[in-house]
C-alpha positions as CSV (number, residue, x, y, z in Angstrom):
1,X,-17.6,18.1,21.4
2,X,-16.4,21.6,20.3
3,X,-14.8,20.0,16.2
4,X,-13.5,24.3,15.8
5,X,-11.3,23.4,19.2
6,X,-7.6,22.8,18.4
7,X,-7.1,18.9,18.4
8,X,-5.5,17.2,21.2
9,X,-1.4,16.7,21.3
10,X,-0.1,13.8,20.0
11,X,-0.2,10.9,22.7
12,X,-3.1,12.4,24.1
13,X,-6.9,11.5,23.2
14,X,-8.8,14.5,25.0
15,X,-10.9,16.5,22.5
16,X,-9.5,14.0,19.6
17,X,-12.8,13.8,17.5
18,X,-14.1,10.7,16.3
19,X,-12.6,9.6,12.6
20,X,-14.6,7.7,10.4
21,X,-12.8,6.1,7.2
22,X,-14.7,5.1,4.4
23,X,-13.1,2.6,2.2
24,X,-14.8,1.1,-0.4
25,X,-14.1,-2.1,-2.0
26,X,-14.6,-4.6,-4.5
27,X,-12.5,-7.9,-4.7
28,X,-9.4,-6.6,-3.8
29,X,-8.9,-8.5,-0.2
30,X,-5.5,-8.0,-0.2
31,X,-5.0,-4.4,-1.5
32,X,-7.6,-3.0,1.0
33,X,-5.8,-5.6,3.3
34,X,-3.0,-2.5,2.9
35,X,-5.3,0.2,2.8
36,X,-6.8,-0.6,6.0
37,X,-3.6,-1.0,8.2
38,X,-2.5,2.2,6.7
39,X,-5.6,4.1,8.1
40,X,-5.2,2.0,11.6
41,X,-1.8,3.0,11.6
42,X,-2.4,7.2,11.5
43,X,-0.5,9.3,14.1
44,X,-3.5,10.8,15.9
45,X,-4.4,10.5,19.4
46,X,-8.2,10.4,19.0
47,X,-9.9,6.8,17.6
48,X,-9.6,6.0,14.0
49,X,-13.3,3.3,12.7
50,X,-12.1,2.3,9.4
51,X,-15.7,1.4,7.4
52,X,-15.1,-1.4,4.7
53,X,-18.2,-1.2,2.6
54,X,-18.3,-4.2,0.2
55,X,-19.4,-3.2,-3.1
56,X,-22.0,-6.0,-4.7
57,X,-20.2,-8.8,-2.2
58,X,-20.9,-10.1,1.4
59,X,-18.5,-8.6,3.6
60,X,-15.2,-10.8,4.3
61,X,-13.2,-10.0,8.2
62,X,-9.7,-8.1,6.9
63,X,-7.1,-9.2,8.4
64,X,-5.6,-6.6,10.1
65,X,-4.4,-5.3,13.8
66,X,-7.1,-3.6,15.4
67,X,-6.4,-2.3,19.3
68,X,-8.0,0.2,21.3
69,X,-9.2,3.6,19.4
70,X,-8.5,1.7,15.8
71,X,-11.2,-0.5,15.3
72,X,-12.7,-1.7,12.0
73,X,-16.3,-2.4,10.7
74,X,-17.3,-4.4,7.4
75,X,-20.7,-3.6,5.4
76,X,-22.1,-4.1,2.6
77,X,-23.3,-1.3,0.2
78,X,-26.9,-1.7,0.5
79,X,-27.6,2.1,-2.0
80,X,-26.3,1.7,-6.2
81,X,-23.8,-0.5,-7.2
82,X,-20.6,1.2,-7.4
83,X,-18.5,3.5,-5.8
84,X,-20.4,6.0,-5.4
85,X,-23.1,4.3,-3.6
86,X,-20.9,2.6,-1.6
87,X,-18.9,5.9,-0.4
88,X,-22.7,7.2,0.9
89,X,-22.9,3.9,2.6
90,X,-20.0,4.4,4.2
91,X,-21.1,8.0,5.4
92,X,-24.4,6.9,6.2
93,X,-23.0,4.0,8.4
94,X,-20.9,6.6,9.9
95,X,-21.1,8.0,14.3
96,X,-18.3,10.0,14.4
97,X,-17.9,13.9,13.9
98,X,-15.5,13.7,11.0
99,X,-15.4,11.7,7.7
100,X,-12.6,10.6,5.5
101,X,-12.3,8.5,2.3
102,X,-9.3,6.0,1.0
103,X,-10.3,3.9,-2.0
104,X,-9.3,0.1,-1.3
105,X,-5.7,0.2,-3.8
106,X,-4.7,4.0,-1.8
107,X,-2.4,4.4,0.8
108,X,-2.7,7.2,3.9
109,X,0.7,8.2,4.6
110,X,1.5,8.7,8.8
111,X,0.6,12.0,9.8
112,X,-2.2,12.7,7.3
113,X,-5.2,12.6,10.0
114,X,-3.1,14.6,12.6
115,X,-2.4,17.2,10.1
116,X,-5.9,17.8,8.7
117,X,-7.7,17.6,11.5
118,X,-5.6,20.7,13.0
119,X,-6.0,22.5,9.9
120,X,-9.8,21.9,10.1
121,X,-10.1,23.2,13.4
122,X,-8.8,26.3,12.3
123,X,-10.7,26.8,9.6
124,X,-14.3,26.3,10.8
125,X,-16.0,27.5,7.5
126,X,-13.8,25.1,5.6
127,X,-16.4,22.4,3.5
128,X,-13.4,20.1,3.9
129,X,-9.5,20.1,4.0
130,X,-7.6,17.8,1.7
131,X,-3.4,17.4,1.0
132,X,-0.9,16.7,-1.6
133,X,-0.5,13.8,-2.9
134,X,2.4,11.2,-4.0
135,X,1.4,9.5,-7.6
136,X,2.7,6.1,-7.5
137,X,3.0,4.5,-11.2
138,X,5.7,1.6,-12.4
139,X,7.5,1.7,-9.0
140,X,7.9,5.1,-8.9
141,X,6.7,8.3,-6.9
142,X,6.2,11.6,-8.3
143,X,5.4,14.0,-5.7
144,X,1.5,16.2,-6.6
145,X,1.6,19.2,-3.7
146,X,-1.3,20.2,-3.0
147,X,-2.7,24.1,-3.2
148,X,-3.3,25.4,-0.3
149,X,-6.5,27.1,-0.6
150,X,-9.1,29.1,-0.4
151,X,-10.1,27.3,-3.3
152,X,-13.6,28.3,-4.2
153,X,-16.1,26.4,-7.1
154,X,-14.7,28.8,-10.0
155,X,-11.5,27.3,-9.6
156,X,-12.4,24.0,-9.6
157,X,-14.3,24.6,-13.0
158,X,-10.9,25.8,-13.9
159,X,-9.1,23.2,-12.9
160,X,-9.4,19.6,-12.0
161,X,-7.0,20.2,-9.0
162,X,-6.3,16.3,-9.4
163,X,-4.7,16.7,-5.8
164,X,-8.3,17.6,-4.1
165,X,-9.8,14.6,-4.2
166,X,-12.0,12.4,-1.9
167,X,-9.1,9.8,-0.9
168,X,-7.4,12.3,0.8
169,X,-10.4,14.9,1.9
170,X,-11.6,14.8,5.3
171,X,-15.0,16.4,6.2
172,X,-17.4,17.2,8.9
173,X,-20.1,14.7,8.7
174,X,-23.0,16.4,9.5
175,X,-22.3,19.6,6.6
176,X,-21.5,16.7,3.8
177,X,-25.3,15.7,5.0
178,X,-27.3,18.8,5.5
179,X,-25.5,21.0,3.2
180,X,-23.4,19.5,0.3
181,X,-25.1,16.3,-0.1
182,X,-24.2,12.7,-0.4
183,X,-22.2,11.7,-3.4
184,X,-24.6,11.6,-6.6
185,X,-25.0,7.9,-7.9
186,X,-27.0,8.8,-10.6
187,X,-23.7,9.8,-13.0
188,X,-23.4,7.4,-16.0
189,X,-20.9,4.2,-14.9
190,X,-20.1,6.5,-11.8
191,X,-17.2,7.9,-13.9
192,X,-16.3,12.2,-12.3
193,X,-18.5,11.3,-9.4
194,X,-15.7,12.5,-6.8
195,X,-15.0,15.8,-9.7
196,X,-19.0,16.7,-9.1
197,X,-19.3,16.2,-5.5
198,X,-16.6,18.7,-5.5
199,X,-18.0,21.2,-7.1
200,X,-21.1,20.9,-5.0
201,X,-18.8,21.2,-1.9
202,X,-17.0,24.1,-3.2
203,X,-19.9,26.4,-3.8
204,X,-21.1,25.6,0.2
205,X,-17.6,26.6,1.2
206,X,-13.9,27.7,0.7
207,X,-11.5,24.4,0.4
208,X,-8.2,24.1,2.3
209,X,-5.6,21.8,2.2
210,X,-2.5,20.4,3.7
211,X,0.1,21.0,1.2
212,X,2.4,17.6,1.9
213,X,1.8,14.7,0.2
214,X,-0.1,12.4,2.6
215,X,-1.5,10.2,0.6
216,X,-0.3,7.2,-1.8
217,X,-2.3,7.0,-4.7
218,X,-1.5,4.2,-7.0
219,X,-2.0,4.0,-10.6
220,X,-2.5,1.1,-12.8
221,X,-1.0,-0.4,-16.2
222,X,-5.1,-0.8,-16.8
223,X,-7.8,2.1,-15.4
224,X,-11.5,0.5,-14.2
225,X,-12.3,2.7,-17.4
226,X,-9.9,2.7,-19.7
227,X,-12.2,0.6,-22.0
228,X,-15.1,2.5,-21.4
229,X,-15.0,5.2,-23.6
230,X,-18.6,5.1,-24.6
231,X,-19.6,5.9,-20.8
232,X,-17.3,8.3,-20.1
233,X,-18.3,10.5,-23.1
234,X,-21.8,9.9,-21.4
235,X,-20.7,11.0,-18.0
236,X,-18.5,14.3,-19.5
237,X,-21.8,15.0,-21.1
238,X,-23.9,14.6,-18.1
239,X,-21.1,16.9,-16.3
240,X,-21.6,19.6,-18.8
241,X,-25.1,19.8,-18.7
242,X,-25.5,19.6,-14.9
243,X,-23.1,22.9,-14.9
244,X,-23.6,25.0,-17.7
245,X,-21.7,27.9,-16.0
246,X,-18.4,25.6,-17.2
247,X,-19.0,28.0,-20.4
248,X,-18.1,31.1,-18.3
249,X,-14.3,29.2,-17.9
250,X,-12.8,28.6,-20.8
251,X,-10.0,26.8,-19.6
252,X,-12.7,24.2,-17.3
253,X,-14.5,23.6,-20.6
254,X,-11.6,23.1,-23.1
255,X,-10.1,20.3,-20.6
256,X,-13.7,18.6,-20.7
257,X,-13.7,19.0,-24.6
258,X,-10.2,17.5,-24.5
259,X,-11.0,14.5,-22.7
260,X,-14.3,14.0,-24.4
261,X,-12.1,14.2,-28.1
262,X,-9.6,11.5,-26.3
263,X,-12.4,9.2,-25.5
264,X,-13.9,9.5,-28.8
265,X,-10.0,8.5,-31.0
266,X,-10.6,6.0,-27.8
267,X,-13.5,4.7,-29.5
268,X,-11.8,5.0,-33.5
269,X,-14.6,7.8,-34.0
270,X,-11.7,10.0,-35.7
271,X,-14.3,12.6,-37.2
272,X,-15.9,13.5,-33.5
273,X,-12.6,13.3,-31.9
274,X,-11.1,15.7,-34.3
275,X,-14.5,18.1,-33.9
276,X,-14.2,18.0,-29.9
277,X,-10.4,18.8,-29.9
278,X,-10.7,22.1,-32.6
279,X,-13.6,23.2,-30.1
280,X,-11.3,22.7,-27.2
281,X,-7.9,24.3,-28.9
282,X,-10.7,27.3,-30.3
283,X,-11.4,27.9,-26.1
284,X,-8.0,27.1,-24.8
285,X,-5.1,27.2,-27.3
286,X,-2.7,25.5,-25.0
287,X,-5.3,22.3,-24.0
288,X,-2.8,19.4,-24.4
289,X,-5.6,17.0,-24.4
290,X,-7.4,18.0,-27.6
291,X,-3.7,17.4,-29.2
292,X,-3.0,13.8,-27.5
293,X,-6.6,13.3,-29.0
294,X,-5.4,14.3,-32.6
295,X,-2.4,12.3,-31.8
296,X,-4.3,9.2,-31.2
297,X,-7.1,10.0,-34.0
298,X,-4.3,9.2,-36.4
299,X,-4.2,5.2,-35.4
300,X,-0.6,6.0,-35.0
301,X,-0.4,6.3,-30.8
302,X,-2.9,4.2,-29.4
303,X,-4.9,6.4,-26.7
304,X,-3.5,3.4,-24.3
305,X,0.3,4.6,-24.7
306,X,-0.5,8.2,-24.1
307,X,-2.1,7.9,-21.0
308,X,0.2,5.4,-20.1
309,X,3.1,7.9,-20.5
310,X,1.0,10.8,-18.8
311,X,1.1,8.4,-15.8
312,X,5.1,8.0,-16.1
313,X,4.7,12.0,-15.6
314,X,2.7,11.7,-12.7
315,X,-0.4,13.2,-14.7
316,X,-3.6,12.3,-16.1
317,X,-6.2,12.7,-19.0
């Protein structure tokens, strides 16, 4: 199967590769319930196996319309607890030439498959193509475009690029194996794993995307994190060491001291917060995390109402 060959038309399965989703889940029957049916539900004439990989639970049927060319398969995450390890078992569990992610409360919008898979085919030294996104927070959508690429390591060191991200990356299966590597598990509470594996994939490899917003993501009043300061600052940490070239990008490493002063007023350690956000305004003057992180140093703003109104924005910390 020739994957640098222009996919087949719509209504047409000839030279359609083989898509694998990986969705992993814990709990949340009914959300990935959604998730599933949107993957089933993709606009592309080649066959769609959506893996569920059950995170730390047996594996329950979902209760979905599978039909010919859109089948699903439940597992259970058999590598760490966690999403990382079950995204690799997911990939590992995987036959087909290509590989996509959707985490279990995201939503694949129609056409997203159809779109990337062209793109990909185009671009055969691509590591992996991605597309915009729509932000879904308190009802309402706020539309994240994606770049559309070459994007190359240096500017994801620059930037988070919050658009690039695995739930709407597709990839060829074999070069996430042989070349980038699985997702790493060892990262403290799993917290930037998706951020690092990025990185890795960038340096293989130039990164293209689909500009549209084809995928749903949906943000909550409450993050898995958002009371886990303590293991964040661990996993920023763990970041910075693992790529010290950060220091050559000012920019990169004032948004990483930003969000390490945030998680310290997180944790009501004023002094350190205050420390982290003066070394992030002395690299990057305009770094508006190290001032929400003043803000919420003062016990005035709790760091729950900032991020809270960051999501009403459509943004992050």
């Amino acid at each position: 199967m020739d994957l640098g060959a222009s996919p087949a038309p719509h209504g047409s399965s000839a030279e359609a590769p083989k898509i694998c989703a990986v969705v992993p889940t814990r709990d949340r029957l009914e959300l990935v319930r959604v998730a599933v049916q949107a993957i089933l539900d993709q606009t592309y004439a080649g066959p769609i196996e959506c893996i569920v990989v059950f995170d730390q639970s047996d594996p329950h049927p979902i209760d979905v319309a599978e039909r010919p060319g859109r089948q699903v398969r439940t597992i259970r995450n058999h590598r760490t607890p966690g999403l990382a390890g079950a995204r690799n078992s997911g990939v590992l569990a995987a036959d087909g030439p290509l590989v996509a992610f959707c985490d279990d409360d995201d939503e694949w919008l129609p056409g997203k498959i159809e779109a990337q898979v062209r793109l990909l085919a185009e671009l055969p030294d691509a590591a992996l193509v991605a597309c915009g996104i729509l932000v879904r927070f308190e009802g309402k959508d706020r539309s994240r475009p994606a770049p559309g690429g070459p994007l190359r390591r240096r500017d994801f060191l620059r930037d988070r690029l919050m658009e690039i991200n695995p739930c709407t990356a597709l990839i060829r299966r074999n070069r996430m194996l042989e070349e980038i590597g699985l997702v790493d598990e060892e990262i403290p509470g799993g917290y930037g794993e998706d951020y690092e594996w990025l990185l890795r994939a960038a340096e293989r490899g130039p990164v293209h995307a689909v500009p549209e917003p084809f995928v749903r993501v949906n943000w909550h009043t409450s993050s898995f994190f958002a009371d886990r300061w303590r293991v964040i600052i661990e996993a920023l940490h763990y970041l910075l060491d693992s790529y010290p070239d950060f220091r050559d990008e000012p920019a990169g490493l004032a948004r990483i001291e930003g969000q390490l002063a945030f998680a310290h007023a997180g944790l009501g350690e004023r002094r350190q917060a205050r420390q982290w956000a003066a070394r992030a305004v002395r690299h990057r003057w305009t770094e508006q995390r190290a001032y929400a992180a003043l803000l919420a140093s003062t016990g005035l703003v709790s760091n729950d109402t900032i991020i809270r109104l960051a999501h009403r924005a459509g943004r992050g910390i």
